[in-house]
C-alpha positions as CSV (number, residue, x, y, z in Angstrom):
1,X,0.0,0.0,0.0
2,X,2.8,2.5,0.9
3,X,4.6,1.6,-2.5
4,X,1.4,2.3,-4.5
5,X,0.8,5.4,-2.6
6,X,4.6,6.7,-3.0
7,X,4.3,5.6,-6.6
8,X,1.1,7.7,-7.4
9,X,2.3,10.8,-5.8
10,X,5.6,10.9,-7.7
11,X,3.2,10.1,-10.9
12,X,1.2,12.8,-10.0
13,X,4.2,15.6,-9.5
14,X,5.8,14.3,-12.5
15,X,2.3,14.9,-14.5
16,X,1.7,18.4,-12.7
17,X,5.1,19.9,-13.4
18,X,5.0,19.1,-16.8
19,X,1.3,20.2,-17.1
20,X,1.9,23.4,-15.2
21,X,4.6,25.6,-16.3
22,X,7.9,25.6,-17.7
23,X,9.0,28.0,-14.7
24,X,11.5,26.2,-12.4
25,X,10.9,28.8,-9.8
26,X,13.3,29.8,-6.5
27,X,12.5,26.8,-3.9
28,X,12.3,29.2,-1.5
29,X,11.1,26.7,1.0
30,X,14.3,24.1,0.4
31,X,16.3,27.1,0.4
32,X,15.2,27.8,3.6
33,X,15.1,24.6,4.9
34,X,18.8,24.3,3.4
35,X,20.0,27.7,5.1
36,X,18.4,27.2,8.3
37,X,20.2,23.7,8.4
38,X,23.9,25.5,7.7
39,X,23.5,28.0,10.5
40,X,22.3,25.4,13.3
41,X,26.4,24.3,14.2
42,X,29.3,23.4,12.9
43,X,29.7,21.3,10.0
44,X,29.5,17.9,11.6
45,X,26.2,18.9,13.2
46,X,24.9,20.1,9.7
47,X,26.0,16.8,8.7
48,X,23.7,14.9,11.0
49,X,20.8,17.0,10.3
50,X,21.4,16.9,6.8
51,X,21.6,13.2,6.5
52,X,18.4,13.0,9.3
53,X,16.6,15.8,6.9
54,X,16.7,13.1,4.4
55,X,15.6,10.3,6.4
56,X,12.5,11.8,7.5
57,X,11.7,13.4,4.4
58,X,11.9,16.7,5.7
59,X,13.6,17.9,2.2
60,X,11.6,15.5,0.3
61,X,8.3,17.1,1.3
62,X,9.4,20.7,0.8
63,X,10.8,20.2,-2.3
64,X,7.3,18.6,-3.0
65,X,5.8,21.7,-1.7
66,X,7.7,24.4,-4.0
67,X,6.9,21.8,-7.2
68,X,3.4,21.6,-6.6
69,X,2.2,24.8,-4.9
70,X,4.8,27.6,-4.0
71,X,6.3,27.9,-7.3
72,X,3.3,28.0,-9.1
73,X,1.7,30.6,-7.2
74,X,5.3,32.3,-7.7
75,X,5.0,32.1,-11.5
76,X,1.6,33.2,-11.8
77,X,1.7,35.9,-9.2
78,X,4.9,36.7,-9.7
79,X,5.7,36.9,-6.0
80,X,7.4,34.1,-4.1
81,X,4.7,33.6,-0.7
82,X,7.8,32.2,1.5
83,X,10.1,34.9,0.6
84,X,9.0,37.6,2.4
85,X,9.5,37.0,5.7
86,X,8.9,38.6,9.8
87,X,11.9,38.7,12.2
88,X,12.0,40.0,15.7
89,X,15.0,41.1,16.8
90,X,16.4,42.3,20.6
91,X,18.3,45.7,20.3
92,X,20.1,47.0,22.7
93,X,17.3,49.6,24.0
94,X,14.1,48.0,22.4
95,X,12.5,44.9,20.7
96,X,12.2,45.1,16.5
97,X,9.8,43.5,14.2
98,X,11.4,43.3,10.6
99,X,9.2,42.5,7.7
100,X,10.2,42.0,4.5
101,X,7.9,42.9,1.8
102,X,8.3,43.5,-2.5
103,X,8.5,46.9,-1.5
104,X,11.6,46.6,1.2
105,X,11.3,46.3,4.7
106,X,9.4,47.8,7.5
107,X,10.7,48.0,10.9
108,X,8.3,48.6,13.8
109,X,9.6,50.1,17.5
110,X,7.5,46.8,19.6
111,X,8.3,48.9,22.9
112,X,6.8,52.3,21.2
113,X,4.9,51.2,18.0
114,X,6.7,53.6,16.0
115,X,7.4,52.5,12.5
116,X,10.1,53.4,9.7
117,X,9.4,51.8,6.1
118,X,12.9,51.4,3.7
119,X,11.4,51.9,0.8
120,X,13.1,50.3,-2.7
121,X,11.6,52.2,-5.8
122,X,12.4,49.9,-9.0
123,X,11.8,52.9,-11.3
124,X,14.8,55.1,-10.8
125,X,16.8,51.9,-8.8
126,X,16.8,54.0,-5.4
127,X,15.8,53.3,-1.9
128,X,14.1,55.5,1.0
129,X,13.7,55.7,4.4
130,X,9.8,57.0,5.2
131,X,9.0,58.0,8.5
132,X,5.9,59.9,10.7
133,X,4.5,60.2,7.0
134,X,8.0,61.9,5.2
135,X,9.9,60.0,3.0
136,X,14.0,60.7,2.4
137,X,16.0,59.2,-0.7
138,X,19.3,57.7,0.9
139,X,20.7,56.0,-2.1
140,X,20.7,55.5,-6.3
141,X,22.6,52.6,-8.1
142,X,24.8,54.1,-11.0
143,X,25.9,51.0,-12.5
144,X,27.0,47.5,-10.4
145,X,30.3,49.7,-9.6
146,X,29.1,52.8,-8.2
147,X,25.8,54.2,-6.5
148,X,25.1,57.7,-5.2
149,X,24.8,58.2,-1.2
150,X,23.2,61.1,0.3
151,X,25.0,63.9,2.2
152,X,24.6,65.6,5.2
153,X,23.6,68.8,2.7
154,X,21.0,66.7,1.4
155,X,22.5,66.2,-2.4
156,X,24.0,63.4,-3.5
157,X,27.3,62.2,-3.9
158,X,29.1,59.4,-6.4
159,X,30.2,56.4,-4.1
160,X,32.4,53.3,-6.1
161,X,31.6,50.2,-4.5
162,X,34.8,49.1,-2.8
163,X,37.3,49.6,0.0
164,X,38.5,53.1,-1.1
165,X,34.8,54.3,-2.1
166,X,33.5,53.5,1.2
167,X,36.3,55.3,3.4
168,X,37.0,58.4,1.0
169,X,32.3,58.3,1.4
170,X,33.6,58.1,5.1
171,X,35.8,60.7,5.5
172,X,34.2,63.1,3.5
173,X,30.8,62.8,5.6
174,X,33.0,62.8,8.9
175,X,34.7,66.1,7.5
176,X,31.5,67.9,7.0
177,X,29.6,67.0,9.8
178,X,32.4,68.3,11.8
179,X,32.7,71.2,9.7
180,X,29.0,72.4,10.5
181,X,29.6,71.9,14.2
């Protein structure tokens, strides 16, 4: 009975990934499965939860899961639903909820209920920080070498992506802010 049943359900994921689309989609759940495994310990520990992952068909069944429903609704939405994700995280002075969203991330005070959005606008390849209703561009990519960062004037200011770019960004923001002091 167990054979027949294993059998059918590979038929059937076979039959629907063939019928469905041609989309191979993220896996976002394996991936996830995959990345919380290789931050659990060191590597013989990721080992053994690798190898017991496989056993109990923990990877089996999610990969089953992105074939037959997660990547679909990812190709015809064209959102991934386990993507976007919620976090909480302990600061040193309050407690953080991070949410992750197509839009960027919005990051809510838990102690005070304030909220701040980052905000990435596809259009012009920029993102924003938008609070109590206000919203401030921070930062525009150029090219995959440079961007432009804001300055403490409010213009903006070519940054290349590397070692030098980010001190000489640095020292020039360091310099001025001392300079209107």
């Amino acid at each position: 009975m167990k054979k027949r049943f294993f059998n059918a359900v590979v038929a059937l994921a076979i039959a629907s990934s063939l019928m469905m689309t041609s989309c191979i989609g993220s896996f976002g759940l394996t991936n996830k499965v995959l990345a919380w495994n290789d931050q659990i310990g060191g590597k013989f520990v990721n080992e053994l939860v690798f190898v017991a992952f496989w056993i109990l068909p923990v990877y089996e069944l999610s990969a089953l899961a992105d074939i037959l429903v997660i990547n679909s609704i990812e190709f015809w939405s064209g959102n991934n639903p386990i993507a976007y994700d919620t976090k909480i995280i302990d600061g040193k002075d309050a407690r953080y909820e991070i949410m992750s969203n197509p839009e960027g991330y919005i990051v809510t005070n838990l102690n005070d209920g304030s909220v701040i959005k980052f905000n990435f606008d596809e259009a012009d390849k920029s993102w924003a920080v938008e609070a109590n209703g206000e919203e401030h561009k921070f930062m525009r990519y150029i090219d995959d070498n440079n961007v432009e960062m804001v300055t403490p004037d409010g213009s903006f200011e070519q940054v290349e992506l590397s070692n030098a770019g980010l001190y000489a960004y640095r020292q020039a923001i360091q310099a001025s802010m001392y300079a209107n002091r």
